[in-house]
C-alpha positions as CSV (number, residue, x, y, z in Angstrom):
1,X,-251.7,-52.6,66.4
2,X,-251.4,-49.0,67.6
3,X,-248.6,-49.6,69.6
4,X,-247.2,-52.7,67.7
5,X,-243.6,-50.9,67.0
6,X,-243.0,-49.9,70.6
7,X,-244.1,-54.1,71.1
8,X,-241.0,-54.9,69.1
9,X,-238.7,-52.5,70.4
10,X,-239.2,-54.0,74.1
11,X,-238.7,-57.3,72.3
12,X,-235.6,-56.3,70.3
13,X,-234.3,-54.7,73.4
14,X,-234.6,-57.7,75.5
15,X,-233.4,-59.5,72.9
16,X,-230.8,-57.6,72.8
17,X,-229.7,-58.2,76.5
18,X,-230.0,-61.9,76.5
19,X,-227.5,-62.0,73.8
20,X,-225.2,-60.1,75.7
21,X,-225.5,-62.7,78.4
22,X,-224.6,-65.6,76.0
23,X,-221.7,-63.4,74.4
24,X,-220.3,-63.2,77.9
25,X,-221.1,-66.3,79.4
26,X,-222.8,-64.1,82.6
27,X,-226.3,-64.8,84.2
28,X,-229.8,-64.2,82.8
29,X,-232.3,-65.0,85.3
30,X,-236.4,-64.4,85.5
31,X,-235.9,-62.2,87.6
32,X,-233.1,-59.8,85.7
33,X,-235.2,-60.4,82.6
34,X,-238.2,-58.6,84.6
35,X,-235.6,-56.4,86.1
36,X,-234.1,-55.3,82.6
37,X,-237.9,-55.2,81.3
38,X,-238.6,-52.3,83.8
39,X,-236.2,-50.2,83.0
40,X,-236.3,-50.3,79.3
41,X,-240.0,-49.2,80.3
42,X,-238.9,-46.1,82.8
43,X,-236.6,-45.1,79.8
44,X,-238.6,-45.3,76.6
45,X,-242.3,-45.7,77.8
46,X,-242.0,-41.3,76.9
47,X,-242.0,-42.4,73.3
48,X,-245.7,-43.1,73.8
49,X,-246.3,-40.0,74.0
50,X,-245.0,-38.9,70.7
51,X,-246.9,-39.7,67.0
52,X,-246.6,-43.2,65.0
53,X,-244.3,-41.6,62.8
54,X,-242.1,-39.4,65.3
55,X,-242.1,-42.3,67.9
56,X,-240.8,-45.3,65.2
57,X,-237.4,-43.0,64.1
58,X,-237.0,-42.4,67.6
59,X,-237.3,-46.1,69.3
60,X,-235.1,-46.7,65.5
61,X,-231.9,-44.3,67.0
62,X,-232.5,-46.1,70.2
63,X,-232.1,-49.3,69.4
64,X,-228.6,-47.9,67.3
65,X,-227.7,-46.1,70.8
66,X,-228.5,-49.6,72.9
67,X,-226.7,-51.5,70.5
68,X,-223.7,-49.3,70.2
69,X,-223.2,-49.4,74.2
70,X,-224.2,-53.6,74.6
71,X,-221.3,-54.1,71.6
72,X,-219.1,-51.7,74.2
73,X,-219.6,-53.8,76.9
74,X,-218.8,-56.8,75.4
75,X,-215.3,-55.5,73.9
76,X,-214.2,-54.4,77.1
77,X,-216.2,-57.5,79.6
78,X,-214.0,-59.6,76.8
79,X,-210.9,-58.2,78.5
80,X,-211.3,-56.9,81.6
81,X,-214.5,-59.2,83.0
82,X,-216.1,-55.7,83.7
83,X,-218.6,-53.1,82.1
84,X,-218.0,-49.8,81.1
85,X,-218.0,-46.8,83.2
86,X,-218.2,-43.4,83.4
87,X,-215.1,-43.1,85.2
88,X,-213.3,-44.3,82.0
89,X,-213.3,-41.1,80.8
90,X,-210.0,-40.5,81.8
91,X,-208.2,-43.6,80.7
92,X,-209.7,-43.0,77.0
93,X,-206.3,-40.4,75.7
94,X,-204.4,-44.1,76.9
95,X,-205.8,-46.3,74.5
96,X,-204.3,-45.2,71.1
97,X,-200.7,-46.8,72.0
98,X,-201.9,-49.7,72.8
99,X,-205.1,-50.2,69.9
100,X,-203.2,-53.3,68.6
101,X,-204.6,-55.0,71.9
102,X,-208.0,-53.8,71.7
103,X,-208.7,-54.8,68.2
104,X,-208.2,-58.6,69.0
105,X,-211.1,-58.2,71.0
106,X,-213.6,-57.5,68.0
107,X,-215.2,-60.3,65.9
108,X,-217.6,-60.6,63.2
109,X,-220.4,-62.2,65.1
110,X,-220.7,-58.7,66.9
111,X,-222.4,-57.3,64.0
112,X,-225.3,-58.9,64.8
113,X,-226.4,-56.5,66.8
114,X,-227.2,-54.3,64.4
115,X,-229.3,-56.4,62.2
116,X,-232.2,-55.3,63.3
117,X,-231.9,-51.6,62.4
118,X,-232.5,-52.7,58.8
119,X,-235.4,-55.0,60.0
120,X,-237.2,-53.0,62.3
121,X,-236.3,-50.1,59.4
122,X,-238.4,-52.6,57.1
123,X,-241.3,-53.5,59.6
124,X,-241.6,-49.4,59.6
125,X,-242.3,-49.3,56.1
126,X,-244.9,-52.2,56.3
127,X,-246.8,-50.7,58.7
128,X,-246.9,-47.1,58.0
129,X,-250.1,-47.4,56.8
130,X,-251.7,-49.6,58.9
131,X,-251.5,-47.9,62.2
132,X,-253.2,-45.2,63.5
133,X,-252.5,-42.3,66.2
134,X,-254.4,-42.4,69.9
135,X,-255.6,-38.9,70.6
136,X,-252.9,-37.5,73.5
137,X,-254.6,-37.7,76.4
138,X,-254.8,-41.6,75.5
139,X,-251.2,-42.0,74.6
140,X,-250.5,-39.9,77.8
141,X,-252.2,-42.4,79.8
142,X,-250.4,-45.5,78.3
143,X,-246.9,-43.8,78.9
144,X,-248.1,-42.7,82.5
145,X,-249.0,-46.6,83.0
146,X,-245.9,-48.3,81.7
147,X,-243.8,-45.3,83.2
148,X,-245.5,-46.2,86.3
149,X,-245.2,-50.0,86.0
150,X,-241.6,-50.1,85.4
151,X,-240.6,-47.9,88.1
152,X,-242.4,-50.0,90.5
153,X,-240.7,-53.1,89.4
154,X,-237.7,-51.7,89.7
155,X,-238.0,-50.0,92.5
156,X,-239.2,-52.6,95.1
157,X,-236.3,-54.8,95.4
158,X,-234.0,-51.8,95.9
159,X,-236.3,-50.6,98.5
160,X,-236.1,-54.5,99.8
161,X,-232.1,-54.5,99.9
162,X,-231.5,-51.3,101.7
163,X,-234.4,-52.6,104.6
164,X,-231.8,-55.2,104.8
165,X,-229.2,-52.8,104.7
166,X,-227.1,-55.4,101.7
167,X,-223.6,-54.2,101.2
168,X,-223.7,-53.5,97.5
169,X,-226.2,-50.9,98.1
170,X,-225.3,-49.1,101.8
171,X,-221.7,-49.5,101.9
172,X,-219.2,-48.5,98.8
173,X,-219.7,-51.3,96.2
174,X,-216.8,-53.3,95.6
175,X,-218.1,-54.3,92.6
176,X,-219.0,-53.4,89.4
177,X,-220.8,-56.4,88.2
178,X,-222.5,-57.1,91.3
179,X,-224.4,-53.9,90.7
180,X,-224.9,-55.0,87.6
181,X,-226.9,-58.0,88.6
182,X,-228.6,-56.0,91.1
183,X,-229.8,-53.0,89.0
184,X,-229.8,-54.3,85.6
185,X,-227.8,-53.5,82.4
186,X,-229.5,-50.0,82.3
187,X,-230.2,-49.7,85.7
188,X,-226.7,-50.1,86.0
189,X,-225.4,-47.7,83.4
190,X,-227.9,-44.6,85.1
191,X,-226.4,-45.0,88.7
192,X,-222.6,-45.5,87.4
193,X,-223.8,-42.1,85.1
194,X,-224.9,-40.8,88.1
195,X,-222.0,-41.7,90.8
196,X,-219.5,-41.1,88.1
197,X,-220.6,-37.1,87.8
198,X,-220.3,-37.3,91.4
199,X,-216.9,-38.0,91.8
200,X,-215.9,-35.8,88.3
201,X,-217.7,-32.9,90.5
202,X,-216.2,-33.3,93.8
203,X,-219.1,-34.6,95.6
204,X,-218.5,-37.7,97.9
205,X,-220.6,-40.2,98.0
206,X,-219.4,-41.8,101.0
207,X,-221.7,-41.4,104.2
208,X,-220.8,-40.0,107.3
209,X,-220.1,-43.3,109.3
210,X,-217.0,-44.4,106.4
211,X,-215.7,-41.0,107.1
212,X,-215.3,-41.4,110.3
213,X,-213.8,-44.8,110.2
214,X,-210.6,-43.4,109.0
215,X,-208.8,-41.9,112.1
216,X,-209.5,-45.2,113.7
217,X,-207.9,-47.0,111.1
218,X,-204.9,-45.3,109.7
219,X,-202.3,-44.5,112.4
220,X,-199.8,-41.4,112.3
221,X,-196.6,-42.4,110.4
222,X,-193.3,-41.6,112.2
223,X,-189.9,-42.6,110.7
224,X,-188.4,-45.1,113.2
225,X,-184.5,-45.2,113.8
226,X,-182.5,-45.6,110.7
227,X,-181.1,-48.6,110.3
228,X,-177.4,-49.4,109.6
229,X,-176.1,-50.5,105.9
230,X,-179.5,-50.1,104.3
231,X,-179.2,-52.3,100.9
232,X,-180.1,-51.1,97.0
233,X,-183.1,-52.3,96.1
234,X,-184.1,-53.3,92.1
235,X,-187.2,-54.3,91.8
236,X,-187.9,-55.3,88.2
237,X,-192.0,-55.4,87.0
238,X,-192.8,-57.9,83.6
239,X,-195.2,-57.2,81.5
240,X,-198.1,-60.0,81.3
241,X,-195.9,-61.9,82.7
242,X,-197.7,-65.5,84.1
243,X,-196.6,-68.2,86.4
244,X,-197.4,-71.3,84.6
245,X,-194.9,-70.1,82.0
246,X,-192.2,-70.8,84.5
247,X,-190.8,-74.5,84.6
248,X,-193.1,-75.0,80.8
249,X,-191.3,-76.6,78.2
250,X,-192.5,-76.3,74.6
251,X,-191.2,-79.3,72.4
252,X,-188.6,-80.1,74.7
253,X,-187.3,-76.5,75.0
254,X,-187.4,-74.2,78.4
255,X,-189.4,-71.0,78.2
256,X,-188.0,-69.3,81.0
257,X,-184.5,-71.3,81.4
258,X,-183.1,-68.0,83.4
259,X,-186.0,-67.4,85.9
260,X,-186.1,-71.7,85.8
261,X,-182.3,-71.4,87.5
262,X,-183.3,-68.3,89.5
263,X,-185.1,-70.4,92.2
264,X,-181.6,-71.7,93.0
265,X,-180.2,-68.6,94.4
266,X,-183.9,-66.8,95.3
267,X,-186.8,-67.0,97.5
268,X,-189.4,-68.3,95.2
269,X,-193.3,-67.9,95.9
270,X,-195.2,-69.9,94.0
271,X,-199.0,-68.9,95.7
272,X,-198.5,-65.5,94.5
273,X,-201.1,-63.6,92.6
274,X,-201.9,-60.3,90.4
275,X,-204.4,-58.3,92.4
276,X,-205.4,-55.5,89.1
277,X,-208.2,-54.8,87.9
278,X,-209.0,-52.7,84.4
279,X,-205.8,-50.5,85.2
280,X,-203.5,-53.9,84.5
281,X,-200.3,-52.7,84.3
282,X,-200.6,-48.9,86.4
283,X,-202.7,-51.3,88.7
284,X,-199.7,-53.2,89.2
285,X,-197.1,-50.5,90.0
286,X,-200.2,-49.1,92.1
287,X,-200.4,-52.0,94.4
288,X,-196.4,-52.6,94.9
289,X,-195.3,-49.3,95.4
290,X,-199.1,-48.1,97.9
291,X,-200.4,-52.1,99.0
292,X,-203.2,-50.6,98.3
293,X,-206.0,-51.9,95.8
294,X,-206.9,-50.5,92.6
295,X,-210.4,-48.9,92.1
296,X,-212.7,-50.7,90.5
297,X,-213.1,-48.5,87.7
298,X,-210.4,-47.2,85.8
299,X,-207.0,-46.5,86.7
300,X,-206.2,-44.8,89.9
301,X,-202.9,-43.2,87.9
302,X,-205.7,-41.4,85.9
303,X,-208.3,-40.2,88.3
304,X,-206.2,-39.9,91.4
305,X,-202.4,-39.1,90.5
306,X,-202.3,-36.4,92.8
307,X,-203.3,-38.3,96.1
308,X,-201.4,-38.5,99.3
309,X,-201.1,-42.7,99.1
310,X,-197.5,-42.2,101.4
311,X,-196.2,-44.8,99.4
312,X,-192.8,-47.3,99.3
313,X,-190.6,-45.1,97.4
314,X,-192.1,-41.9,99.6
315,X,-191.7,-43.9,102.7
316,X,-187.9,-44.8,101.5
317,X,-186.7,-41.5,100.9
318,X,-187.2,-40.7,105.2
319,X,-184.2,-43.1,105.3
320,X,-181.7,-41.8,102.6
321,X,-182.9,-43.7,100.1
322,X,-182.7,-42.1,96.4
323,X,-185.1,-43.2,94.3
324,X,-185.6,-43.8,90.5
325,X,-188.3,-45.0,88.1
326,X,-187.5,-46.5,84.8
327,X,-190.4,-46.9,82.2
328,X,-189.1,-46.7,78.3
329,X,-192.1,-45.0,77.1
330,X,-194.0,-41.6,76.9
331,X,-193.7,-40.0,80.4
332,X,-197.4,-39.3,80.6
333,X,-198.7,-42.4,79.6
334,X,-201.3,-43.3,81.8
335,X,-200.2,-40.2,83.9
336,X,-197.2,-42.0,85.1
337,X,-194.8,-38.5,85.1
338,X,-197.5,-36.8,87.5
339,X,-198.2,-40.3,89.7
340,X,-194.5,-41.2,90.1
341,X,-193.4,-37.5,91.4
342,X,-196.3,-37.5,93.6
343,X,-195.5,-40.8,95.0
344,X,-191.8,-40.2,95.6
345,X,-189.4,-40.6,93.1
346,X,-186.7,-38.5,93.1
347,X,-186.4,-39.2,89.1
348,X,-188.4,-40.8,86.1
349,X,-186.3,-42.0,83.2
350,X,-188.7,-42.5,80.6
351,X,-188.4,-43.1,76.6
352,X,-186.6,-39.7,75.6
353,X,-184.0,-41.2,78.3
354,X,-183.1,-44.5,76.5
355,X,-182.2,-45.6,73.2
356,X,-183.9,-44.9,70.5
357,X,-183.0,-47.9,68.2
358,X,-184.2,-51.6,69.4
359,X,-187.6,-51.4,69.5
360,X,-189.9,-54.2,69.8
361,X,-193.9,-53.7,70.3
362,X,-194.6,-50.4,71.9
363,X,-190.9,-49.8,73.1
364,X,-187.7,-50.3,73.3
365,X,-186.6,-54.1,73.6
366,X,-186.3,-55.6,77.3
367,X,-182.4,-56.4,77.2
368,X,-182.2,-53.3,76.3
369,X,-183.9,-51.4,78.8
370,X,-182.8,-53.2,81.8
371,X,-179.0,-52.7,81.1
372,X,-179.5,-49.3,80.5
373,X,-182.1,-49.1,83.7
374,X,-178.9,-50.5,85.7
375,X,-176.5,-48.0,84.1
376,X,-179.1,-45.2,85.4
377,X,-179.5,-47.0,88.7
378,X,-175.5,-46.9,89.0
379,X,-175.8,-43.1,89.0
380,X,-178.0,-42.6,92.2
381,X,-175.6,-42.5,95.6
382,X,-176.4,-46.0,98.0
383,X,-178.9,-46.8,98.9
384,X,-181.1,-46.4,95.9
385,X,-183.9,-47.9,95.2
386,X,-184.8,-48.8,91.6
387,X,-188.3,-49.7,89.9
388,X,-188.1,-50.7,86.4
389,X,-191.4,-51.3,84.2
390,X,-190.7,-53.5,81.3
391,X,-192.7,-53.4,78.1
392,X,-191.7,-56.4,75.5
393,X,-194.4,-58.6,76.4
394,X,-197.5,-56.8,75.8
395,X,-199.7,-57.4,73.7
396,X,-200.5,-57.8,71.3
397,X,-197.3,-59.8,71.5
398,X,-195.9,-58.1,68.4
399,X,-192.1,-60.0,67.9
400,X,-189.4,-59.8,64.7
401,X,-189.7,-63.2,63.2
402,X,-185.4,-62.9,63.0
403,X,-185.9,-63.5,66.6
404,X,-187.9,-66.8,67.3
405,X,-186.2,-69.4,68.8
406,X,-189.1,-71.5,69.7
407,X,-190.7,-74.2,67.1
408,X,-194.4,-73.0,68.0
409,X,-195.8,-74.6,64.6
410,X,-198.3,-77.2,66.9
411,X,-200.2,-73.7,67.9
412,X,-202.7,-71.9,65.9
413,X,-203.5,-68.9,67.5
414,X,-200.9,-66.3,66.2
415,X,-201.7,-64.4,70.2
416,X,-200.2,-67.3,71.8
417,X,-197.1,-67.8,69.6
418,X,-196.7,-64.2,70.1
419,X,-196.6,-64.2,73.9
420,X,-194.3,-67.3,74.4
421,X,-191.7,-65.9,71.3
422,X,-192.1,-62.3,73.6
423,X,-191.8,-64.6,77.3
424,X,-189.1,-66.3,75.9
425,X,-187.0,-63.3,75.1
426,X,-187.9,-61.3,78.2
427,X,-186.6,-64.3,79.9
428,X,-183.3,-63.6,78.4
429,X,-183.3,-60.2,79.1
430,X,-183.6,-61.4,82.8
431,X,-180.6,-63.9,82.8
432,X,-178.3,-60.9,80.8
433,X,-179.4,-58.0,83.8
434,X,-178.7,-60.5,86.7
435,X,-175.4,-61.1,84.5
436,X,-174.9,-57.5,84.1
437,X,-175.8,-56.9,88.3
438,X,-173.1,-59.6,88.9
439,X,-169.9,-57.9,86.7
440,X,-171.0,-54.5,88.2
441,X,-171.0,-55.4,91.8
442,X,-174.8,-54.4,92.5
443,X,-176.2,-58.0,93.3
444,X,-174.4,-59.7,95.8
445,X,-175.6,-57.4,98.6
446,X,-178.8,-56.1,97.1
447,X,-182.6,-56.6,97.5
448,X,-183.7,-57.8,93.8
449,X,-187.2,-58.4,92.8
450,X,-188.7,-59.8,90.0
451,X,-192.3,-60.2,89.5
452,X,-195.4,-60.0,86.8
453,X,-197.7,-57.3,86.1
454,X,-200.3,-59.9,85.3
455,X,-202.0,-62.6,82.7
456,X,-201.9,-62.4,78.9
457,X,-205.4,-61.9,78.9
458,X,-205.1,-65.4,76.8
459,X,-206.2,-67.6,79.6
460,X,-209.8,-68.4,79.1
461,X,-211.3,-71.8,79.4
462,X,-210.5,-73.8,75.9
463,X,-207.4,-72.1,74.7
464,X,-204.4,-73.2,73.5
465,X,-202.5,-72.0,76.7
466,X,-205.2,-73.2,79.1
467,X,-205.0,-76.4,77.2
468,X,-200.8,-76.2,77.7
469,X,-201.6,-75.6,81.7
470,X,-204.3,-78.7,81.7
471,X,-206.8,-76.0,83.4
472,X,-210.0,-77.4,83.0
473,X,-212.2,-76.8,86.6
474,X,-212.2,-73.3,88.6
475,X,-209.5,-73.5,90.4
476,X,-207.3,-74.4,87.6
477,X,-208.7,-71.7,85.7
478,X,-207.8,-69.3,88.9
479,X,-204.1,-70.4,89.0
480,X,-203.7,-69.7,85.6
481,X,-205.3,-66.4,85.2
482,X,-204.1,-65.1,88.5
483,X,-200.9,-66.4,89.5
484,X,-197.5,-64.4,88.1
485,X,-194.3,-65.2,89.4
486,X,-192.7,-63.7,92.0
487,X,-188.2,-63.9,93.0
488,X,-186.9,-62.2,95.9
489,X,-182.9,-62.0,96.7
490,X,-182.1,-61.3,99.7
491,X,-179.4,-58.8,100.5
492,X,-176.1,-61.3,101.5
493,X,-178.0,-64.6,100.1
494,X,-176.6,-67.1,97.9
495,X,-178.8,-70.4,98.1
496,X,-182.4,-70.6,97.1
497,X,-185.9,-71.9,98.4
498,X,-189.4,-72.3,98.5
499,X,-191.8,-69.9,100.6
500,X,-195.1,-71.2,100.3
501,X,-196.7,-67.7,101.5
502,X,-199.9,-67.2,100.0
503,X,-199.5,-63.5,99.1
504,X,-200.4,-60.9,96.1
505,X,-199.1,-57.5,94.8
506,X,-200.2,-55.4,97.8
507,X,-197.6,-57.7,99.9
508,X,-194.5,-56.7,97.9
509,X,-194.0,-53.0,99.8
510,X,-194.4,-54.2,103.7
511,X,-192.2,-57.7,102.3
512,X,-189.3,-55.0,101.0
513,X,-189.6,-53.0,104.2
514,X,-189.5,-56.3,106.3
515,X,-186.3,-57.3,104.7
516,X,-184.5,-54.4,104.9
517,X,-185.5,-53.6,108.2
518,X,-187.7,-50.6,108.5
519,X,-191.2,-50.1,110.0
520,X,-193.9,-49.5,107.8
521,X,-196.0,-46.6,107.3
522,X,-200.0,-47.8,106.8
523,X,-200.3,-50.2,104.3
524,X,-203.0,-52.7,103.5
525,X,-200.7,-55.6,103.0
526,X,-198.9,-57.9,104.9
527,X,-195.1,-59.1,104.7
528,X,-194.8,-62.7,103.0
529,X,-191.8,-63.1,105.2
530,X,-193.9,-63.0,108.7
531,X,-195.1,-66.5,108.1
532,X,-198.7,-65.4,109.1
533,X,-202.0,-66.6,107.0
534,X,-203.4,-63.4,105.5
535,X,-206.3,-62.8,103.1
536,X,-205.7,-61.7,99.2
537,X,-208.4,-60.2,97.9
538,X,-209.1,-59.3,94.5
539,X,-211.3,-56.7,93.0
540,X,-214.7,-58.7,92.7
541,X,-214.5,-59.5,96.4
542,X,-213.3,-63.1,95.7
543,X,-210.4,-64.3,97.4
544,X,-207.1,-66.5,98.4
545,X,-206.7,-67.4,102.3
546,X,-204.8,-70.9,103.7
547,X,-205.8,-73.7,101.3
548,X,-208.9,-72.1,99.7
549,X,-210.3,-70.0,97.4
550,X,-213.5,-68.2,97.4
551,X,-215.2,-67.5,94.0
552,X,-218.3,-65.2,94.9
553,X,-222.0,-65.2,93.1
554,X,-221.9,-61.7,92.0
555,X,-225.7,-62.4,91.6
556,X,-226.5,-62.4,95.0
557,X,-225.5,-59.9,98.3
558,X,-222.0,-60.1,99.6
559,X,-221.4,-63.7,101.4
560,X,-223.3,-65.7,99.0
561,X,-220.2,-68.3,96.8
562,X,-218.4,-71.0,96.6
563,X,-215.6,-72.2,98.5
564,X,-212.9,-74.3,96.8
565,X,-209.4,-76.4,98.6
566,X,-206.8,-75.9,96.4
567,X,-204.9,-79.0,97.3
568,X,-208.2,-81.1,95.8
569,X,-209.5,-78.2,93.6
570,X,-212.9,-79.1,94.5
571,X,-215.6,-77.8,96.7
572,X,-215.8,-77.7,100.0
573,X,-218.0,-76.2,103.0
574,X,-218.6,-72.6,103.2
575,X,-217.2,-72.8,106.7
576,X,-214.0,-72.7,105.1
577,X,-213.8,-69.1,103.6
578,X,-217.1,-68.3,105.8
579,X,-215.0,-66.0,108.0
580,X,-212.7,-64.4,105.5
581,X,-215.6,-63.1,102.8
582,X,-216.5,-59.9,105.1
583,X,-212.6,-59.4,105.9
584,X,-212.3,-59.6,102.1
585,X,-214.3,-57.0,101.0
586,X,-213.3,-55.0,104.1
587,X,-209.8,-54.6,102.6
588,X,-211.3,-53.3,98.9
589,X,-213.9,-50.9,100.8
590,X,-211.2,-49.2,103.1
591,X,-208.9,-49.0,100.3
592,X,-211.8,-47.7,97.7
593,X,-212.2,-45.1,100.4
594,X,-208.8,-44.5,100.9
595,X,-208.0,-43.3,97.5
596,X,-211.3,-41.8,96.4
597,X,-211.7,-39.6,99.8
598,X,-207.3,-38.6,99.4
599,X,-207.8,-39.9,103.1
600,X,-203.9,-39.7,104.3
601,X,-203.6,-36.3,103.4
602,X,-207.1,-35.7,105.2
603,X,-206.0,-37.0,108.7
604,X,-202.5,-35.3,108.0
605,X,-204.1,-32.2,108.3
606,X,-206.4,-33.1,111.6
């Protein structure tokens, strides 16, 4: 009985962490239970050391302090598929515009995770009495043990994987939740404390051999010849913008009738995909205008906007390109005023620039914004080149009821209604721009683009729109959270077609400087027009290549998954993505230590 309250802690704590699994559907093994266990011990087995009474308040604010950070987790795993981090920090001054978003992600059933505090409070009470205090040499010798113990458990199978030299522990992980599984929910949180304060103080944490990697694998840029009649290029970014909306019909009635006609004067791709991560939409205009990947914490607009990334719009301007950015909200939201000046555009039109009437959600409305994007556009001497964020369709989908046009009343969830009333109007927006581009002269011979940002965050196994999509196994599942539309007119081009490139955000920059002519400075992505197979990665290391998809066991060291044909959508051999897993996570290290090292402007200066 002496120690009984530090007994139900460990339990609680546990407890605690099993819960979280279930609440987030991710593994809880015998082994991460004993995993978990240890570390609870290295942290709190110090309380043994202090007085019945001292030590029961004390393991009482822990439990507060784990609860407070598990209920964390789970708000932000809900969204993101991720855990917190340290590197967050920065994003945090981002999150009051967009709250509205946030708050779907709470629920009642959360609580629970408090309910003990008032328990264990009560068990305190109980036993006051009936306890007594070990004399301190005693209680120093049963925290020296469990101290001892724990650190033990925990760390033998670290001192196992780096014998075996595993990637998530000698290289840069690519993963969050891989180390997750590997160190344990704690275990994770101390070495993300730990690499986080790092990287806030300047330190890498890179070794030697990645360093030197780098001259070998980024060649010296040099502006080739330029060419003649270089077009205007528009390239237009929707918000949560999905493929599977396109072609849908809802009670008979097209969602996207205007991108649904596009395809008959663009190049369509429909095996195109959203590489972010937990940046969403800055990971978006990250990967278009650098091909390179996001980190995979945070936002690199946050932590790295003033990075050499020698980017499209950078890149453009060594060929007489002027370039513009169009985004109808604050200027440094998300950093954006300091990222897009570092990056290379010439100007940033942001909300004081547009109208302040229209608004709908966080901005002004799409139709909106693009014609006066275009009339802004208009001012810059040819070539130009154009990137305009839209903003109607985010969440939380927010839309004027005077607006609807859809009969959504066979749905329940208010989210979804919102998000095809919001699709449905953003479409329109689309079909009045291309309208506008038309009268003014600026689309016959210009490079247009259209694609999403990525999902609507509303895509998860059992809902409405999963239902709508019929996505019920894992690759189903993958089309519809991934894929986001992509339409490409060519300068000159009048007829439309199919490319059935397999190809992701980090393809857009090379595809634009393919079409147009112009060698490319170093860029992780490949041109959807070369008609080559090439890997997309995304952030957990899992991946589309050919006819397959690779879903990876974060559980387990790099290599261990499943391989899937996406013609059959079931699985097949490992053989099949066998060679591409390394190449995978190859791309995310060398862009990881790309943007965390500022690596172009190091070998600039060499």
């Amino acid at each position: 009985m002496i120690f009984l309250d530090y007994a139900i802690y460990l339990a609680i704590s546990m407890f605690k962490l099993f819960l979280f699994s279930v609440y987030t559907e991710t593994e809880f093994s015998v082994g991460f239970f004993i995993l978990n266990i240890a570390t609870v011990l290295v942290l709190s087995s110090w309380t043994l050391l202090l007085k019945a009474k001292t030590r029961r308040w004390v393991l009482l604010s822990l439990l507060f302090l784990h609860s407070t950070l598990v209920v964390s987790d789970i708000w932000y795993y809900r969204y993101f598929e991720d855990l917190l981090s340290v590197m967050l920090i920065a994003d945090v001054p981002q999150m009051s515009s967009v709250g509205g978003g946030f708050l779907t992600l709470v629920t009642w059933k959360d609580l629970i995770f408090f309910a003990d505090l008032p328990l264990f409070s009560a068990a305190f009470l109980y036993f006051r009495n009936k306890t007594g205090t070990l004399p301190k040499n005693k209680r120093l010798q049963f925290a020296g043990a469990g101290f001892a113990a724990g650190l033990i458990v925990f760390i033998a199978p670290l001192a196992w994987s780096y014998v075996q030299k595993e990637g998530w522990l000698v290289d840069n992980p690519i993963s969050n939740m891989r180390e997750y599984y590997q160190l344990g929910f704690w275990g994770y949180h101390g070495a993300d404390l730990i690499n986080g304060a790092a990287s806030l103080a300047g330190s890498s944490s890179l070794s030697s051999d990645q360093l030197d990697l780098l001259p070998d694998a980024i060649r010296e840029i040099e502006a080739a010849p330029i060419p003649e009649d270089l077009p205007n290029i528009i390239v237009v970014q929707l918000e949560s913008f999905q493929s599977s909306v396109i072609g849908q019909k809802i009670n008979g009635k097209e969602l996207t009738p205007n991108l649904n006609q596009l395809k008959e004067e663009t190049i369509y791709f429909p095996n195109f995909y959203h590489q972010t991560h937990e940046g969403r939409t800055s990971d978006a205009e990250f990967l278009t205008l650098s091909s390179l990947h996001p980190v995979k914490s945070g936002s690199v607009y946050t932590q790295y906007a003033g990075n050499d990334f020698n980017g499209l719009p950078a890149h453009l301007q060594r060929y007489g390109y002027e370039t513009a950015a169009m985004h109808a909200f604050e200027r440094t939201f998300w950093n954006r005023d300091k990222f897009y000046e570092n990056i290379g555009f010439d100007r940033f039109y942001s909300r004081k620039d547009f109208s302040e009437e229209g608004k709908i959600g966080m901005a002004l409305n799409d139709k909106d914004f693009l014609s006066e994007s275009i009339a802004f556009a208009s001012e810059q001497d040819s070539p130009f080149f154009a990137f305009m964020v839209a903003l109607t369709s985010h969440t939380p989908y927010e839309f004027p009821q005077e607006l609807e046009k859809l009969d959504l009343n066979d749905y329940d969830d208010d989210l979804v209604k919102g998000y095809y009333h919001t699709v449905h109007y953003v479409d329109e927006a689309v079909g009045e721009m291309i309208s506008e581009l038309k009268q003014k002269g600026l689309w016959d011979d210009s490079l247009v683009i259209f694609y999403g940002d990525h999902d609507s965050g509303l895509t998860q196994k059992g809902t409405e729109m999963a239902e709508d999509a019929n996505a019920e196994n894992v690759v189903d599942l993958f089309e519809l959270d991934q894929g986001v539309p992509l339409f490409i007119k060519a300068p000159g081009s009048s007829g439309g077609e199919i490319n059935e490139s397999v190809g992701g955000q980090i393809d857009i920059a090379p595809t634009i400087l393919d079409m147009i002519g112009i060698d490319p400075p170093y860029l992780l992505g490949s041109s959807l027009m070369d008609e080559e197979e090439n890997v997309t990665a995304f952030r957990d290391g899992s991946f589309r290549y050919n006819e397959f998809y690779y879903k990876p066991d974060l559980t387990a060291p790099i290599g261990s998954g499943t391989c899937y044909s996406v013609q059959t959508e079931e699985q097949v051999a490992f053989g099949n993505c066998e060679d591409e897993v390394e190449e995978a996570a190859e791309q995310l290290r060398t862009s990881d230590l790309i943007i965390q090292e500022n690596a172009l402007e190091k070998i600039k200066e060499k």
